[in-house]
C-alpha positions in Angstrom: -47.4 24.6 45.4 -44.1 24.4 44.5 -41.3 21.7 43.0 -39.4 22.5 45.9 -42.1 21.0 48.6 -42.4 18.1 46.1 -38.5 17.4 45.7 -38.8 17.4 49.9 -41.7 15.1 50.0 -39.7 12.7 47.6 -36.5 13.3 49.4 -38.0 12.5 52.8 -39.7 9.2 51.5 -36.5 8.1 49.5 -33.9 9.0 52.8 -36.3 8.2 56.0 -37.2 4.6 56.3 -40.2 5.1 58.3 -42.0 7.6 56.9 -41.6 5.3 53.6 -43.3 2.9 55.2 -45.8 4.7 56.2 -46.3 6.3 52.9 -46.9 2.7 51.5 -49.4 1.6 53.9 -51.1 4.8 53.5 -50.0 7.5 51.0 -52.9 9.6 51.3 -52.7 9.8 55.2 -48.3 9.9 54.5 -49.1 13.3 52.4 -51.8 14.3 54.7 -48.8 14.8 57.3 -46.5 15.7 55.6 -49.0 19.1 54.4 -50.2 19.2 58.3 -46.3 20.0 59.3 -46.4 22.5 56.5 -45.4 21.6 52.8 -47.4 23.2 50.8 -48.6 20.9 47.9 -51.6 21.4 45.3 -53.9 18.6 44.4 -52.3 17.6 41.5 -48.9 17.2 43.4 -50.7 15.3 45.6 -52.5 12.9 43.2 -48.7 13.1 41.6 -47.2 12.1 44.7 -49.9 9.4 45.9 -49.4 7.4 43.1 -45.9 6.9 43.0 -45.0 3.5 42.4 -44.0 1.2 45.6 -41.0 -0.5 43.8 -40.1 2.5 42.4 -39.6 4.5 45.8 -37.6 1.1 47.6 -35.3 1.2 44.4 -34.7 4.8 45.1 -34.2 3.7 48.5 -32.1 1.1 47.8 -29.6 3.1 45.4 -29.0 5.8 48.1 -25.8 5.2 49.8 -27.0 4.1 53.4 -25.7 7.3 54.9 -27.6 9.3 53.1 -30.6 7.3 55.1 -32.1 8.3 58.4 -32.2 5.2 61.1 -34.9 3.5 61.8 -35.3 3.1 65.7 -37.9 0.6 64.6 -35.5 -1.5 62.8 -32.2 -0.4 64.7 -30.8 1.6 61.0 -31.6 0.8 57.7 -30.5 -2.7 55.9 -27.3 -2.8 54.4 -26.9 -3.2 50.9 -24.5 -6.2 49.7 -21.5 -5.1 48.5 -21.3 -5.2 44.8 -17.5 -4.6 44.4 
């Protein structure tokens, strides 16, 4: 119930490639987690959060400098993005 738990819950989905992922797939069950390992979120914050757009969160993604990401042990660390310099 506070914009603190929701700033962590878009944080975490923006830094940590897997839970993004799993968020996608499933954003109900990626919030249901998320809550069950104790963020505190009201309904609306989680309607809110559920219906984030999917390009919207792997552009966030994608605009974080990579170590600001948490490695995947799925994908062996998160893609590099191209150089644009």
């Amino acid at each position: 119930m506070s914009q603190r738990n929701v700033e962590i819950v878009i944080g975490r989905l923006a830094t940590d490639e897997e839970m993004r992922e799993k968020f996608l797939e499933n954003p109900g069950a990626a919030i249901t987690k998320m809550r069950g390992d104790g963020l505190e979120l009201s309904t609306v914050e989680v309607e809110a959060l559920t219906a984030l757009p999917a390009n919207a969160l792997e552009a966030l993604a994608e605009a974080l400098d990579p170590r600001l990401q948490k490695a995947s042990l799925k994908t062996g660390g998160r893609r590099r993005r191209p150089d644009l310099t």
